[in-house]
C-alpha positions in Angstrom: 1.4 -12.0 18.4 -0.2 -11.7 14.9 -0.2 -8.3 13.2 -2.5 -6.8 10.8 -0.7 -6.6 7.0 -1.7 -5.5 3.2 0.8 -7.3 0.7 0.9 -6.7 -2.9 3.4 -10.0 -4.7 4.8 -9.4 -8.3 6.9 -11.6 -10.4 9.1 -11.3 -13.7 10.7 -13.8 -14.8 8.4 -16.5 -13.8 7.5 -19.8 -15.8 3.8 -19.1 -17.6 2.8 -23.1 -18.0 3.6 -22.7 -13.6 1.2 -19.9 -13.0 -1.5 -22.5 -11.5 1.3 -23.9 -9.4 2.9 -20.6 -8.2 -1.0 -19.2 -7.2 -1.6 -22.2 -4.8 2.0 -21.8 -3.4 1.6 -18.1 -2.8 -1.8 -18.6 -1.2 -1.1 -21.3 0.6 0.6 -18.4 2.8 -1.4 -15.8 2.4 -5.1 -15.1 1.1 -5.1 -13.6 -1.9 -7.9 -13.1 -4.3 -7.4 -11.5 -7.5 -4.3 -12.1 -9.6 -3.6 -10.2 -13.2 -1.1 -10.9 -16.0 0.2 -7.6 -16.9 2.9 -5.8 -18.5 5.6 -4.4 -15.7 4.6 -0.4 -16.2 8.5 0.9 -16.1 10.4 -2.5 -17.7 7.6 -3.4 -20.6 7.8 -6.8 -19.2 5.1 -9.1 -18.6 4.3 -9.3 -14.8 2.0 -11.8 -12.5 0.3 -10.0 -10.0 -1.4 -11.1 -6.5 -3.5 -7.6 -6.2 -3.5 -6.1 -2.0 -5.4 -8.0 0.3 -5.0 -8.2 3.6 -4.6 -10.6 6.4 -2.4 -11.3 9.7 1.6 -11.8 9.9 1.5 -14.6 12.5 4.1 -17.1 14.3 6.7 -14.8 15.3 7.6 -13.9 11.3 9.2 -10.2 10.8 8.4 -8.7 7.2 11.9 -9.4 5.7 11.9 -13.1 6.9 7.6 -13.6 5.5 9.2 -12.0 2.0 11.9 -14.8 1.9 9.2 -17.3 3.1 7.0 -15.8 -0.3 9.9 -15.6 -2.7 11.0 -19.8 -1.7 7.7 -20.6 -2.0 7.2 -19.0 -5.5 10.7 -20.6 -6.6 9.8 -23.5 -5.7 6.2 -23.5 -7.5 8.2 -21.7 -10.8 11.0 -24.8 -10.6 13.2 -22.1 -10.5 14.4 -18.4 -10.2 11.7 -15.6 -11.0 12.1 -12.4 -9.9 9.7 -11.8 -6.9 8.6 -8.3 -5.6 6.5 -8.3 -2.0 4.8 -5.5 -0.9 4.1 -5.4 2.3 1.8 -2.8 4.7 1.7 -3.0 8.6 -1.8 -1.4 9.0 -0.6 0.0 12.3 2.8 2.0 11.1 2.5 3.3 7.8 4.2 3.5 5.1 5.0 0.3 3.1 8.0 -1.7 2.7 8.7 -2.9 -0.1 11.1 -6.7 -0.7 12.9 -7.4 -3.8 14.1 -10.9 -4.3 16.7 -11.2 -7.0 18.8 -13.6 -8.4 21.2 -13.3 -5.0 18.5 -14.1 -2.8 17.7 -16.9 -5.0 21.1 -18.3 -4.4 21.1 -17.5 -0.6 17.7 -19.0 0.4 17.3 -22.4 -2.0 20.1 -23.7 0.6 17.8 -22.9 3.4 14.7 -25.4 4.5 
């Protein structure tokens, strides 16, 4: 059953000469259109951002298990560990929920296929 989502992605962290690389990964899974370079609005840092769109959460997928599926992709575009942020909205029960992969979820999922 495919449900309706808006998703938000940031990363910090990430490898600037991979930004090219990381975009295709990321919307290889989901369509997203607009992506800024920015500075992280709390941490000063600079951020990449895949700016809400939406689309369908299909093939079974809960949230927590599509934000792992996000964050290996992006690690694996990056050649490494980048701190990865997904937003993500289920149109029909609001609010959103938000994902934070960190360094330990980098070590738990690069094991996992």
């Amino acid at each position: 059953m495919s449900r309706e989502y808006g998703m938000e992605v940031e990363l910090e962290g990430y490898r600037k000469h991979r930004i090219a690389e990381i975009k295709s990964a990321v919307n290889e899974l989901w369509p997203f259109e607009e992506w800024d370079e920015c500075k992280h609005w709390l941490h000063k840092r600079q951020c990449l951002a895949a700016r809400y769109t939406e689309s369908s959460l299909g093939c079974g997928q809960e949230e927590a298990e599509f934000a792992d599926t996000i964050a290996k992709a992006v690690w694996k575009a990056n050649g490494g560990y980048c701190q990865v942020n997904v937003s993500l909205t289920y149109l029909e029960d609001l609010p959103a929920e938000n994902y934070l992969r960190n360094k330990g979820d980098f070590e738990r999922l690069k094991e996992v296929p």
